[in-house]
C-alpha positions as CSV (number, residue, x, y, z in Angstrom):
1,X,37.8,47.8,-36.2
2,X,34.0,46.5,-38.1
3,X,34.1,43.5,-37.9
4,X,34.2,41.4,-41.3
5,X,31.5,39.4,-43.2
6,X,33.4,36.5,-42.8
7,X,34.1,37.2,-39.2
8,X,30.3,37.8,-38.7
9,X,28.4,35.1,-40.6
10,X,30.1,32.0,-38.2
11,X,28.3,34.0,-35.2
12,X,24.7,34.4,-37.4
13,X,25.2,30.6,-38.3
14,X,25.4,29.8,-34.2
15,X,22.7,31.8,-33.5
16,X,20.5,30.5,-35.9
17,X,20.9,27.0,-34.6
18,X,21.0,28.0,-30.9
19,X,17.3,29.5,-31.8
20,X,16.6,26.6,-33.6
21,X,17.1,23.8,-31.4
22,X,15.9,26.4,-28.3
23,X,12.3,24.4,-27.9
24,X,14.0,20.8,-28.5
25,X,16.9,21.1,-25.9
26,X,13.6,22.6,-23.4
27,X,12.0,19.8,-24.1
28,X,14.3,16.8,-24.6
29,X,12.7,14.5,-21.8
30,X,8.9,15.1,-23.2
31,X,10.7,14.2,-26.3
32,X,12.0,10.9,-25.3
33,X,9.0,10.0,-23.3
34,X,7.1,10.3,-26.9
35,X,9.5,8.0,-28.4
36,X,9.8,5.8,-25.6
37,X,5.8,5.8,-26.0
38,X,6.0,5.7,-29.7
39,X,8.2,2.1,-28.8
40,X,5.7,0.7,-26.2
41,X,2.7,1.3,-28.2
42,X,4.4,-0.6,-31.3
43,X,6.0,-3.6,-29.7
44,X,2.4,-4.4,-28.1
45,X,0.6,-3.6,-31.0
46,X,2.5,-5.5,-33.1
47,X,2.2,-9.0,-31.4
48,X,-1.6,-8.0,-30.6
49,X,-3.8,-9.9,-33.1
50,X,-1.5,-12.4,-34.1
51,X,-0.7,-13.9,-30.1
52,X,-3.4,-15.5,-28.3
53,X,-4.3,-17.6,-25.3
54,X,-7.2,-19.2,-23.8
55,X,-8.8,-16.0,-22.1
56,X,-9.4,-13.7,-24.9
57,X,-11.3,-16.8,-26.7
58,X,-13.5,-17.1,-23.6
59,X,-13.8,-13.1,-23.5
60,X,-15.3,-12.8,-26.6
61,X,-17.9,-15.6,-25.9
62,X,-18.6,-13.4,-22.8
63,X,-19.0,-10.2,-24.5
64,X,-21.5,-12.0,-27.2
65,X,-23.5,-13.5,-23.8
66,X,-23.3,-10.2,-22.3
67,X,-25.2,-8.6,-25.6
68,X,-27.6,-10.9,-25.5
69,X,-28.8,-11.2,-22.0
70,X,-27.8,-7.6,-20.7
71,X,-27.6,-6.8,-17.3
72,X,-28.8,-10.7,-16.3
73,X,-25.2,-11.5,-18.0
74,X,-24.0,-13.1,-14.2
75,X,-26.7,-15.7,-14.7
76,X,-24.5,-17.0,-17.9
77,X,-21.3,-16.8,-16.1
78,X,-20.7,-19.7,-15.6
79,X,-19.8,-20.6,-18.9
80,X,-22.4,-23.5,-19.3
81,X,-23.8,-22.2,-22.6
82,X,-22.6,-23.6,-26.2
83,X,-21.2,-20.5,-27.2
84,X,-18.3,-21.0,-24.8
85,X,-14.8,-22.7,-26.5
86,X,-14.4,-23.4,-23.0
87,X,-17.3,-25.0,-20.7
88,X,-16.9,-24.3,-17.4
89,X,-14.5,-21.4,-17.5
90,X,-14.0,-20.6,-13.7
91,X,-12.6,-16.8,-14.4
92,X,-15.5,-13.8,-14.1
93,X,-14.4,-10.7,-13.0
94,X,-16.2,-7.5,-11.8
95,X,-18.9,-5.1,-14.1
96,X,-15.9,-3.1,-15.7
97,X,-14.3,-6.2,-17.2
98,X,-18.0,-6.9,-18.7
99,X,-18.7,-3.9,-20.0
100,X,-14.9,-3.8,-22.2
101,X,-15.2,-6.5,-23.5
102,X,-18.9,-5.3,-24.9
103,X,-17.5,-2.6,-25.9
104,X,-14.9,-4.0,-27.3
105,X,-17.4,-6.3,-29.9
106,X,-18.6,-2.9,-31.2
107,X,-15.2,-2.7,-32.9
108,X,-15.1,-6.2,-34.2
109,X,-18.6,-7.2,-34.8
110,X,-18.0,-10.2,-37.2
111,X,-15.8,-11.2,-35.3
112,X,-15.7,-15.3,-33.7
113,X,-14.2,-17.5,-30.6
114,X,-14.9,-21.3,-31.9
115,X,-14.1,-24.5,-30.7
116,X,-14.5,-27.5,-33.0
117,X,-13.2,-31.2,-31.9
118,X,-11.2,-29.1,-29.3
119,X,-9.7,-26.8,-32.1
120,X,-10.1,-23.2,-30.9
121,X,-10.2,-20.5,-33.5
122,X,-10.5,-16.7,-32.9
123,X,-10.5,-14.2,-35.4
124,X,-7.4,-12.0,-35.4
125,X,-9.7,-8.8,-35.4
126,X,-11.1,-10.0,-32.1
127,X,-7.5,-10.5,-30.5
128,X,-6.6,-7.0,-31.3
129,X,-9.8,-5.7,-30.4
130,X,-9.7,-6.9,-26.9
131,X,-5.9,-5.9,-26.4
132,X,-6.6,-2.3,-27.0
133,X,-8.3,-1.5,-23.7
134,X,-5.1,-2.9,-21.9
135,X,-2.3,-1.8,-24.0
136,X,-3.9,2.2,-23.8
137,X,-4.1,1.1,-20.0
138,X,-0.2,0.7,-20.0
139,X,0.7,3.7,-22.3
140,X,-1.6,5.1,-19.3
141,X,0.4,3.6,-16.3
142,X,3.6,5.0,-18.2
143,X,2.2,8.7,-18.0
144,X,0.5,8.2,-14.6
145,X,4.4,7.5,-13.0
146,X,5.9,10.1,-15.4
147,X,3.2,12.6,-13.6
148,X,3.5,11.2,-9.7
149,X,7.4,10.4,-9.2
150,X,8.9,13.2,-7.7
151,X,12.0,14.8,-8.4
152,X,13.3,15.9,-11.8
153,X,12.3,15.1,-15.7
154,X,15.5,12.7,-15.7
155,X,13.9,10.9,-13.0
156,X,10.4,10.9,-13.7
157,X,11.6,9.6,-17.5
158,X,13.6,6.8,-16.0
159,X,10.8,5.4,-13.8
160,X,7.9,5.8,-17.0
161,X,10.5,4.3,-19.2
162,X,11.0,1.2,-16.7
163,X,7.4,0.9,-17.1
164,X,6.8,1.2,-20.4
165,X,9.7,-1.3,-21.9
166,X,8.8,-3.7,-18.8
167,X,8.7,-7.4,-20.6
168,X,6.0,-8.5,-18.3
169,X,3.6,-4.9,-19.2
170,X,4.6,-6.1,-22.9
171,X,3.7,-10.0,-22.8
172,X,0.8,-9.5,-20.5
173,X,-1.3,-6.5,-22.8
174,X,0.3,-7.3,-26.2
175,X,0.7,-11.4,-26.3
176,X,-1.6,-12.9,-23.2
177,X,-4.2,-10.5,-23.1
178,X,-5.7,-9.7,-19.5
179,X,-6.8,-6.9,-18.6
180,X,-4.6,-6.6,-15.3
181,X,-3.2,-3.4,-16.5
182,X,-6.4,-1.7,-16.3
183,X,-6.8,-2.3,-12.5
184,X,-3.3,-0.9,-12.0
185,X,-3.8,2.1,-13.5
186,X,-7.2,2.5,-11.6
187,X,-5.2,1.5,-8.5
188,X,-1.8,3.6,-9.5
189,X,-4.0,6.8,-10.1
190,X,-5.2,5.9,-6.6
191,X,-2.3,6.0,-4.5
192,X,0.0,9.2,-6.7
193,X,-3.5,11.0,-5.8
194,X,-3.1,9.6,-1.9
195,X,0.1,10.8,-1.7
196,X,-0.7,14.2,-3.5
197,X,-3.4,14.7,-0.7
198,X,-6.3,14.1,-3.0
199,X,-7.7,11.7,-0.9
200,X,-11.2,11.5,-2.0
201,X,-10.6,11.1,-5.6
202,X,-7.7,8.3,-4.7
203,X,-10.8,6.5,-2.6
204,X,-12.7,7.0,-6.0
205,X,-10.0,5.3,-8.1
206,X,-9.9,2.8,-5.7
207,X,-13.3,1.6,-6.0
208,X,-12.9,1.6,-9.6
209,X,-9.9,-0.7,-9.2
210,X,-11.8,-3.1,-7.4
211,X,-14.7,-3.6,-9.5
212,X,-12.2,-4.0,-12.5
213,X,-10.0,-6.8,-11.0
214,X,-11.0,-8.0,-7.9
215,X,-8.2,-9.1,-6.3
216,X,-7.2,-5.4,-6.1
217,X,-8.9,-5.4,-2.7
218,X,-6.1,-7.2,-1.1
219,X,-4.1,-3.9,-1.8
220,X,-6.7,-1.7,-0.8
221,X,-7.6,-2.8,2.1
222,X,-4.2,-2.6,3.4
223,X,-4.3,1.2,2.3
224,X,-7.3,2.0,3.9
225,X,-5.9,-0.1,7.6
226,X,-2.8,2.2,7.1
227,X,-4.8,5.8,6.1
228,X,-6.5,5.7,10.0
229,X,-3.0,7.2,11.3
230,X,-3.1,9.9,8.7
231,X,-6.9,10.7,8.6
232,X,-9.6,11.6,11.2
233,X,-12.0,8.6,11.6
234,X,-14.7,10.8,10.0
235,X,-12.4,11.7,6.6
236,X,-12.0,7.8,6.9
237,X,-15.6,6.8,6.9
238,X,-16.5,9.5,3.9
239,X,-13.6,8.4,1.5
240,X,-14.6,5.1,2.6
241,X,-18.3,5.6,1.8
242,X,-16.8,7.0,-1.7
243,X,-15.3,3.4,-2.6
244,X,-18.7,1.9,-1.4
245,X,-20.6,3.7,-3.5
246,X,-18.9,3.4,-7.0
247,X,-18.8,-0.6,-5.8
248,X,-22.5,-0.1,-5.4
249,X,-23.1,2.1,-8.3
250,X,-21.4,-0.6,-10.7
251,X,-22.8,-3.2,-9.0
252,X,-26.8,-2.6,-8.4
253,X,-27.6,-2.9,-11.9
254,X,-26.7,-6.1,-12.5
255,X,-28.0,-7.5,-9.4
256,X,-31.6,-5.5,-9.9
257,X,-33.1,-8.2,-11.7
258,X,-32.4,-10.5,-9.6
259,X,-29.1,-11.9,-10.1
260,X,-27.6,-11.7,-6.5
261,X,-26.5,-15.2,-6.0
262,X,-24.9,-15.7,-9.6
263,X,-23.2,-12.2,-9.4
264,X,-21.5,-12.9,-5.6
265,X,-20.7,-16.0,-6.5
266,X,-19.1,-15.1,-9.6
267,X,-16.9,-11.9,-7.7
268,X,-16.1,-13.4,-4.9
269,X,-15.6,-17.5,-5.2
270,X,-14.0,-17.0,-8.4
271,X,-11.3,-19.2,-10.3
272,X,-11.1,-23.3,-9.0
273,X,-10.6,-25.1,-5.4
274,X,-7.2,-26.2,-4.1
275,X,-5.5,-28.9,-5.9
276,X,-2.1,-30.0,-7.9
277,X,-0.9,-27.2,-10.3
278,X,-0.7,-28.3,-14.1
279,X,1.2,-27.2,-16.1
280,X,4.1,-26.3,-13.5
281,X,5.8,-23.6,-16.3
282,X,2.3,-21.4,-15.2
283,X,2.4,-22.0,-11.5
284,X,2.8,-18.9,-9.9
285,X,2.2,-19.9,-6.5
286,X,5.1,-21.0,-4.3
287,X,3.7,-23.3,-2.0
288,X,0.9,-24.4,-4.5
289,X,4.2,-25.3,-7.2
290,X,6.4,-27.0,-4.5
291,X,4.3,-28.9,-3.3
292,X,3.0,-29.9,-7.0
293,X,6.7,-30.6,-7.4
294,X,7.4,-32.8,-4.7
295,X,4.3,-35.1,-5.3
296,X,5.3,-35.0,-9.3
297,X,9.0,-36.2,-8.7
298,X,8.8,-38.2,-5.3
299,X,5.6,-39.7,-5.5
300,X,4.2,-37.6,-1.9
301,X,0.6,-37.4,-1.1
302,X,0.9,-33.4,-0.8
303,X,-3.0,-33.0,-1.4
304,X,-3.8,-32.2,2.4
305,X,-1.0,-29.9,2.5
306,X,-2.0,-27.2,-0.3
307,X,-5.4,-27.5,1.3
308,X,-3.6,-25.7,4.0
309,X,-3.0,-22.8,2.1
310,X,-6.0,-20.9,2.4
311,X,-5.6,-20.8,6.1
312,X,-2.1,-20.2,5.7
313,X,-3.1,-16.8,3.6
314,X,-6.0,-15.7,5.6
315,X,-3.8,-16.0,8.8
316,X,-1.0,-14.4,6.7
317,X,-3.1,-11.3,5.6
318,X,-4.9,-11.0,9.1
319,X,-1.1,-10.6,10.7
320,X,-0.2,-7.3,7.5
321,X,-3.4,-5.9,9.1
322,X,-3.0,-5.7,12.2
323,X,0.8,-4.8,11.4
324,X,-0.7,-2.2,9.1
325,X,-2.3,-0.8,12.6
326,X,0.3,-0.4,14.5
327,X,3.5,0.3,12.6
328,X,4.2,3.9,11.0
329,X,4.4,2.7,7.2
330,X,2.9,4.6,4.2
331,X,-0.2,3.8,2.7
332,X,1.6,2.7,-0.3
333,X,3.9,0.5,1.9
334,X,0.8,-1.5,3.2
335,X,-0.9,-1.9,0.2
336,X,2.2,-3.6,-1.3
337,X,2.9,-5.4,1.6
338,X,-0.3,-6.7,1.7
339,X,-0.7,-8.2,-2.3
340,X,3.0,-9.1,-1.7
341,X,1.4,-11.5,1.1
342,X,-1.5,-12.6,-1.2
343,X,0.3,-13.7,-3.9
344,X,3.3,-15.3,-2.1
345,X,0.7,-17.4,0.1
346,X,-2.3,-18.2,-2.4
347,X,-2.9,-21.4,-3.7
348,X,-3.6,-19.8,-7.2
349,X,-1.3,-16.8,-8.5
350,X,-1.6,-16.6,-12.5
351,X,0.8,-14.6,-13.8
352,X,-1.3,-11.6,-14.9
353,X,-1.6,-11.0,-11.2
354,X,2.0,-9.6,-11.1
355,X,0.6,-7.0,-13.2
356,X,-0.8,-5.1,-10.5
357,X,2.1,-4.5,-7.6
358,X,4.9,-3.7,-10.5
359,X,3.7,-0.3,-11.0
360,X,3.1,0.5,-7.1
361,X,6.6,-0.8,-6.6
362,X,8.3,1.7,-9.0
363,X,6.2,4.2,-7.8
364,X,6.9,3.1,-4.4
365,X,11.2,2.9,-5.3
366,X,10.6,6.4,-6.5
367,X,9.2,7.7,-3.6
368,X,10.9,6.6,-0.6
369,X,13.7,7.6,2.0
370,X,14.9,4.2,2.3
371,X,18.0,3.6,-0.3
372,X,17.8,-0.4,0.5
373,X,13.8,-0.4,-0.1
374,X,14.3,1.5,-3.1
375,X,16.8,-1.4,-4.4
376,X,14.3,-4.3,-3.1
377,X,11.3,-2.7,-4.6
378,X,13.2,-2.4,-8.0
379,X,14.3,-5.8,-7.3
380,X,10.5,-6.9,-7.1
381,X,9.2,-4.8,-9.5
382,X,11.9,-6.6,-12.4
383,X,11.9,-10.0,-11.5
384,X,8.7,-11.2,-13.2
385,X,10.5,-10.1,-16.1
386,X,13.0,-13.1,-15.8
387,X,10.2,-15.7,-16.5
388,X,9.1,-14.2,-20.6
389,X,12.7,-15.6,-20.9
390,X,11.4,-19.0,-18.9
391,X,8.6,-19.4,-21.0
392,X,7.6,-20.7,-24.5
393,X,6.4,-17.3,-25.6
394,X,6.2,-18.5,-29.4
395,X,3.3,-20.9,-28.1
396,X,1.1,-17.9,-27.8
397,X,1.8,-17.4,-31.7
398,X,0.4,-20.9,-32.7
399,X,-1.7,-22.8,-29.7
400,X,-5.1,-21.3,-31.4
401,X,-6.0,-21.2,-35.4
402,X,-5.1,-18.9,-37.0
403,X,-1.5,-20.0,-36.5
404,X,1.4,-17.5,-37.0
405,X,4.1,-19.0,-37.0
406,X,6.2,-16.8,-38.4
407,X,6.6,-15.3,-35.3
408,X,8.8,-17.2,-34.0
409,X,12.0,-16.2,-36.6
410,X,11.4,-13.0,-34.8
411,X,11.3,-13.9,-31.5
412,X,13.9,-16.0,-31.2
413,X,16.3,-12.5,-32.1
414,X,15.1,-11.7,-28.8
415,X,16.0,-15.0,-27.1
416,X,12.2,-16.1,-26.6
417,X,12.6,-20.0,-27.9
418,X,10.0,-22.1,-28.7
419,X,10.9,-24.7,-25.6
420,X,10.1,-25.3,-22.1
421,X,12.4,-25.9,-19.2
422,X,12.2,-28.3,-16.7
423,X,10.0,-28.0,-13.8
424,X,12.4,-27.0,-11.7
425,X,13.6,-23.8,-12.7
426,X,8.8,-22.7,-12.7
427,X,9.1,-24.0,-9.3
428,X,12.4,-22.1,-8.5
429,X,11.6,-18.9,-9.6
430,X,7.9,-19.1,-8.5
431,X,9.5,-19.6,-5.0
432,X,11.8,-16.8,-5.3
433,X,8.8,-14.7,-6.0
434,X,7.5,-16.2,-3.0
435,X,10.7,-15.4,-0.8
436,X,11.3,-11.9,-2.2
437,X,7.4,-10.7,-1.4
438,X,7.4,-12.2,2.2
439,X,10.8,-10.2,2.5
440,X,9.6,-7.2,1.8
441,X,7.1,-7.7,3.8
442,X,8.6,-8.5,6.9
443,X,11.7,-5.6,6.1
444,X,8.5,-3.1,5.6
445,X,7.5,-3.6,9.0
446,X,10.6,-3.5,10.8
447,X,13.2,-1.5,9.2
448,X,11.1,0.9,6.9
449,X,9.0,2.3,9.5
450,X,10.2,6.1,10.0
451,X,7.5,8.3,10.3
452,X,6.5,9.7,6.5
453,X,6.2,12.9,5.2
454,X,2.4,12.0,3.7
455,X,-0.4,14.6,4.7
456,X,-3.8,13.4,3.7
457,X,-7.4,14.9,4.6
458,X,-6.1,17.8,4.7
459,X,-7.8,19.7,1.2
């Protein structure tokens, strides 16, 4: 019997749909990794010029000493000159943090960092010009671990997205301002190409992470320890060469006319000496805030003790090398072992420092055979998130003129008061990041050890 108009037009209607929806039901996760994008990107850029703190002041002063005096820039960096709101700035990072911020006065060129009776001002244009680098680095870090986790979309999508909505990735590049997040995608890029076997580019990235951040080298030198077990000692030495040489590449033209002293000074004795932490709510450092603690509430003379520290850390680091020598771990393993140690140990953690081992632990919780190391790294790799909900996040909206504080109706939807706690609960939690890193550390070594299915050198 024909079949009916009625009958058929049901059946065209389905059809038509079923053809129309064809490409979005393909698609779906590159769909909601757009609008998870579409998310990040707004609720950094939103906060971007109207949130700042001390650092993007003193960056702009930098980028205006680094168009005036060029490649001699390291001479300056000291932060002596009277364009600095803040004399004596002890922060100076590698070339690549110079050269952003240059560029980044190309996009605000009227822009101004002034300090008048200890008033800082910086011009909004300047707050979002300096975030941009970091908050594309993010959006970047978010498509580096959609591309390297393995597995399905789903998968891949729920890593990115941890990423991407992280509160820490959000605070740091759209409300502080650092530019953390650029080293860990330099050093991210470096390890998914390690474990995809593209060792020479990973060496590559890794040198670019190091002259961006320096404290990247704790992590990379743990990789490169743990790489001799995978790698001939000649593939060692080249890729090893290939990190040398984009440190020396970035490096030689700003030492050329004669600025060797300032500029190793500046890299490598960087930030201040041992001494009591203050404020406590920015205290990062477990031993460093304890100790502050105990000589803030009891009255102890705990001075000798944090000068203990740094041989606390070096003897701490020396024991995950050798570690990274002997025991079958992943290069990816050591590397966060290792900056696990650093920051658990140092006498000075800032908070942007967290920045770099979240995405190598989601990266690393995607990647392994261990269930329980898969937990613990997505343990680590949320709890810095805890502390946006610690701090006074609406201070970031009105210590520096302009003020905005209009902010603050908004924020405090999301819980984020305009109050400290007391020192307690920054010296709790900075020792349970303390705890948690040595833990993993110590588990890496001993139970996460089976032999991994990483071939490198080989293309």
């Amino acid at each position: 019997m024909p079949e009916t108009k009625s009958q058929s037009t049901p059946s065209v209607f389905r059809d038509r749909f079923k053809s129309c929806t064809a490409w979005p039901r393909r698609h779906i996760h590159l769909i909601i990794l757009g609008l998870v994008l579409i998310i990040a990107a707004f609720i950094r850029v939103w906060p971007a010029s109207i949130s700042s703190g001390p650092d993007p002041a003193q960056f702009w002063a930098f980028a205006k000493v680094f168009q005036q005096h060029g490649l001699n820039f390291y001479r300056y960096a000291d932060a002596q000159l009277d364009i600095f709101p803040m004399k004596g700035w002890a922060y100076v990072y590698p070339p690549i943090w110079a050269i952003i911020t240059r560029v980044c006065l190309f996009f605000s060129p009227n822009s101004s960092a002034v300090s008048v009776a200890g008033i800082v001002s910086v011009s909004p244009s300047w707050r979002l010009a300096v975030k941009i680098p970091i908050i594309l680095a993010d959006m970047a870090i978010g498509l580096l671990l959609y591309w390297g986790v393995p597995g399905s979309k789903t998968r891949k999508l729920l890593f990115s997205t941890l990423w991407l909505l992280h509160p820490t990735a959000w605070y740091e590049s759209g409300v502080f301002g650092q530019f953390d997040a650029i080293a860990a995608a330099f050093l991210l890029t470096c390890f998914i190409f390690l474990i995809k076997g593209k060792d020479r580019l990973a060496f590559l990235f890794a040198g670019l992470a190091i002259m961006t951040k320096q404290h990247t080298l704790f992590a990379v030198g743990m990789m490169v320890i743990v790489c001799k077990q995978y790698m001939s000692w000649r593939r060692l030495l080249t890729n090893c060469a290939i990190t040398a040489g984009v440190v020396a590449a970035i490096s030689l033209p700003f030492m050329v006319t004669g600025n060797f002293y300032a500029y190793f000074h500046s890299i490598l004795l960087p930030g201040q000496g041992a001494g009591y932490s203050s404020p406590l709510c920015f205290t990062f450092s477990g031993p460093s805030s304890l100790l502050t603690y105990l000589h803030n509430m009891l009255g102890w003379d705990t001075s000798t003790l944090i000068t203990f520290t740094l041989p606390l850390l070096i003897i701490g680091l020396s024991a995950t090398a050798v570690l990274c020598w002997f025991r079958r771990i992943t290069p990816l393993q050591g590397a966060l072992a290792g900056f696990l140690v650093f920051i658990s140990l140092s006498n000075q953690v800032n908070y942007q420092y967290l920045i770099v081992y979240i995405p190598l632990a989601i990266l690393l919780a995607a990647t392994t055979k261990f269930k329980f190391e898969r937990i613990f790294a997505l343990v680590i790799a949320v709890l810095p998130a805890v502390w946006v909900w610690l701090d006074n996040v609406p201070w970031w909206f009105n210590n520096l003129e302009p003020h905005f504080y209009w902010a603050n109706h908004i924020l405090v939807h999301f819980g984020l008061y305009q109050r400290y706690l007391p020192d307690w609960v920054y010296v709790s939690f900075a020792s349970l990041l303390m705890c948690t890193g040595l833990a993993y550390a110590v588990l890496a070594f001993t139970k996460w050890t089976k032999k991994p299915e990483l071939e490198t050198g080989s293309r």
